[in-house]
N, C-alpha and C positions, 0 to 999 in steps of 0.2 A: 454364576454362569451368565453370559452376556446374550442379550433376547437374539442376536443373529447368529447366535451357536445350531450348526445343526446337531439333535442330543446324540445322534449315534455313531455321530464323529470321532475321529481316534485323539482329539486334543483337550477330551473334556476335561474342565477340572474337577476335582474334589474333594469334600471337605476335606481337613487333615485332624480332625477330630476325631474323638470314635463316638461320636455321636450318634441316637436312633432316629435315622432319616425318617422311619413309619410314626416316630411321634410328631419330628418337625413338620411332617405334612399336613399333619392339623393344624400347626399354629394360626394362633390369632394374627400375627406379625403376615402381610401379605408377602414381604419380599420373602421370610424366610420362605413361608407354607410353598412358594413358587418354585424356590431353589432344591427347595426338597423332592419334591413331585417331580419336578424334572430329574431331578439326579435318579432318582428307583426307577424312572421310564428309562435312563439310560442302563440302566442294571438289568429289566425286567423285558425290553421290550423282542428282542431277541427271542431268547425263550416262547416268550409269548407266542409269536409269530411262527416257529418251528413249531408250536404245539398246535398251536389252529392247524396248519399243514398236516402234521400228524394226526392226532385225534379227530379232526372235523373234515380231513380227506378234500379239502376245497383248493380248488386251482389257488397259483402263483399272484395272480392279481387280486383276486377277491382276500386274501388271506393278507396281501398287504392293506386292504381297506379295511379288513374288520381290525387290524391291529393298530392303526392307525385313529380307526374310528373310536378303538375301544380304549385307549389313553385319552383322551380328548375327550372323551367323554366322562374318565374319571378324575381327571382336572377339573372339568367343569359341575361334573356332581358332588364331587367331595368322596370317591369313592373307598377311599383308603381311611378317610373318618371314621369307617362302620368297622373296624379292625377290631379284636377283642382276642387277644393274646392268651385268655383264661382259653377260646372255645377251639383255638386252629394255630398253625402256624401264619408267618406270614403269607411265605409262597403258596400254601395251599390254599389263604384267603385268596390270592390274585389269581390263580389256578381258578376257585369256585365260581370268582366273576367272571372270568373270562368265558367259562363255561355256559351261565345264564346269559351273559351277551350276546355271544353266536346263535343259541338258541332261542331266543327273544327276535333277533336279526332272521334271523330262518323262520319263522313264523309270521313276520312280519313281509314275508316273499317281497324281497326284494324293495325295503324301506330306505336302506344305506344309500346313499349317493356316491357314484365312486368319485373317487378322489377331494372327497367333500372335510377331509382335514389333514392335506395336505401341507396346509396353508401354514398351519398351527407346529406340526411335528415333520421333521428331515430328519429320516429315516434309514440308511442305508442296506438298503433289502439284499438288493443285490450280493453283498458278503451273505448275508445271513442265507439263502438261496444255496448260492454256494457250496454252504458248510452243509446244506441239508444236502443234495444231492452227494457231497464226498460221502456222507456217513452210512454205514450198515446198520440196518433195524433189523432185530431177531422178531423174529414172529411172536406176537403175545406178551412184549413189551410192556411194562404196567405205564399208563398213563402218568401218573405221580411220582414213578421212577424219572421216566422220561425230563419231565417239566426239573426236575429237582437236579439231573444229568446236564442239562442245557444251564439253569442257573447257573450252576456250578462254573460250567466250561465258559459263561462270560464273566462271570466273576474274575476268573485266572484270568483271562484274555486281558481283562481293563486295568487289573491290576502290571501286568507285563507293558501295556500303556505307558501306564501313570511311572513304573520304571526307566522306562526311555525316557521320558521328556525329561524326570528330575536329574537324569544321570545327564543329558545333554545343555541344561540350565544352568549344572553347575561344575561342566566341564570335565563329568565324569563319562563319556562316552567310552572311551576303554571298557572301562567296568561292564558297562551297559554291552559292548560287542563280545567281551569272553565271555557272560551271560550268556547271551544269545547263542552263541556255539557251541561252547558247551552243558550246558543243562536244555536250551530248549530245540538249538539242532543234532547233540551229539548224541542224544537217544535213537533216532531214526539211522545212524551213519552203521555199515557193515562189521565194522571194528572200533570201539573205544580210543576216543583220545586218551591221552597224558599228558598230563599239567606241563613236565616237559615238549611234545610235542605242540601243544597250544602255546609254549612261552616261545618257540622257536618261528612258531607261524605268526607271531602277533610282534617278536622282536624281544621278548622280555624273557625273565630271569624267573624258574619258575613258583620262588619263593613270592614275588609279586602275582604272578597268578592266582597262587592261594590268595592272595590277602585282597586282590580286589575281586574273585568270586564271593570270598568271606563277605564282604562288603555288601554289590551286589544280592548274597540270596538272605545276608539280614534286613534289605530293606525291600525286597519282595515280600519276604515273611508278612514283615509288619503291612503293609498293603494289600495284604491279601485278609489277612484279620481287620483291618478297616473296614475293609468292603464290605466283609463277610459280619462286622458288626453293626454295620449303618443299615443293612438289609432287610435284618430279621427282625422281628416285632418283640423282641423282650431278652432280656439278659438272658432267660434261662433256654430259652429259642437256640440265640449263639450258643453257649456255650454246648446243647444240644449236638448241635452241628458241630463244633470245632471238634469232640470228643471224636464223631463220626470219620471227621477229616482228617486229622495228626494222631488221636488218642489220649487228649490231658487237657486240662483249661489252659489259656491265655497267660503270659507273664503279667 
């Protein structure tokens, strides 16, 4: 990631390994330990930030500085070091800090500086703001539901990302636009396309349809198991989750 990336930018890259970002954040290697940290703050921070909102009920601007404050701070402490995959998940480790920060910051009446790590993390709240306002919360809502509800929802977001740009790099945008209409707009539409119908509206034949959704939602697939592997804090975390998510381990 290039240091004037902002992380919660819609162009970020990442790795294409499935690698555990929660290990590489410890690394001895500076660049990697950086790239990693940053990469889980663009996974994590989201979340975060709707959960301060929710849980800790604090205004729109103070919930941008503790979220803000609270990455930045665990860059600079090493906070993901203290990880220990026998005793928690991962999310529910960032969940438990996130919790003693606020709470540490609230006791501290008013210790935070606002906007005092701005400097550090470009954030885009504003979406994130957004989606919280669209959204309906039932009353009594479990906290750890929630946080695990929001991972979730950016994890799929970044990975529909990370599909557009590859499909536009290597001149797959077709793919990438009957994607987008059909699987992530045609749910919301009054009435179901058909592959026909879509081939008619896009100009194509609707046996190419199939084959470049085929395309398309095999390599969302895989993107989204990336994500969802570089995230969690230990093979048996994933696979934990994936079981939850589809119902079977990983190819």
């Amino acid at each position: 990631m290039d240091d004037d990336t902002d992380l919660g930018g819609p162009a970020v890259a990442f790795p294409a390994t499935r690698c555990s970002l929660v290990r590489a954040a410890g690394s001895g290697d500076p660049a990697v330990r950086k790239q990693a940290q940053e990469t889980l703050i663009v996974d994590y921070w989201k979340p975060v930030y709707k959960y301060v909102r929710f849980k800790w009920g604090v205004p729109n601007e103070d919930a941008k500085d503790l979220t803000q404050a609270f990455f930045a701070r665990a860059m600079e402490k090493g906070f993901f070091d203290r990880f220990d995959p026998d005793k928690a998940r991962f999310r529910t480790f960032v969940r438990v800090c996130v919790d003693g920060f606020v709470a540490n910051e609230n006791r501290a009446a008013g210790r935070l500086k606002r906007g005092g790590a701005a400097a550090l993390l470009g954030l885009d709240f504003e979406s994130a703001e957004g989606e919280l306002r669209r959204q309906s919360l039932a009353a009594g809502t479990d906290p750890d539901d929630f946080f695990r509800q929001e991972w979730l929802r950016e994890l799929f977001a970044l990975a529909v990302e990370e599909l557009r740009r590859q499909c536009a790099a290597s001149d797959k945008g077709i793919h990438f636009a009957l994607f987008e209409r059909y699987d992530l707009e045609g749910h919301d539409a009054p009435k179901s396309l058909t592959y026909a119908q879509l081939g008619q509206e896009f100009g194509l034949p609707a046996t190419q349809v199939t084959n470049y959704l085929a395309f398309a939602r095999r390599q969302f697939r895989q993107l989204v198991l990336d994500r969802l592997h570089a995230s969690t804090g230990s093979e048996d975390e994933y696979q934990d989750e994936l079981r939850r998510l589809f119902g079977g381990e990983a190819p």
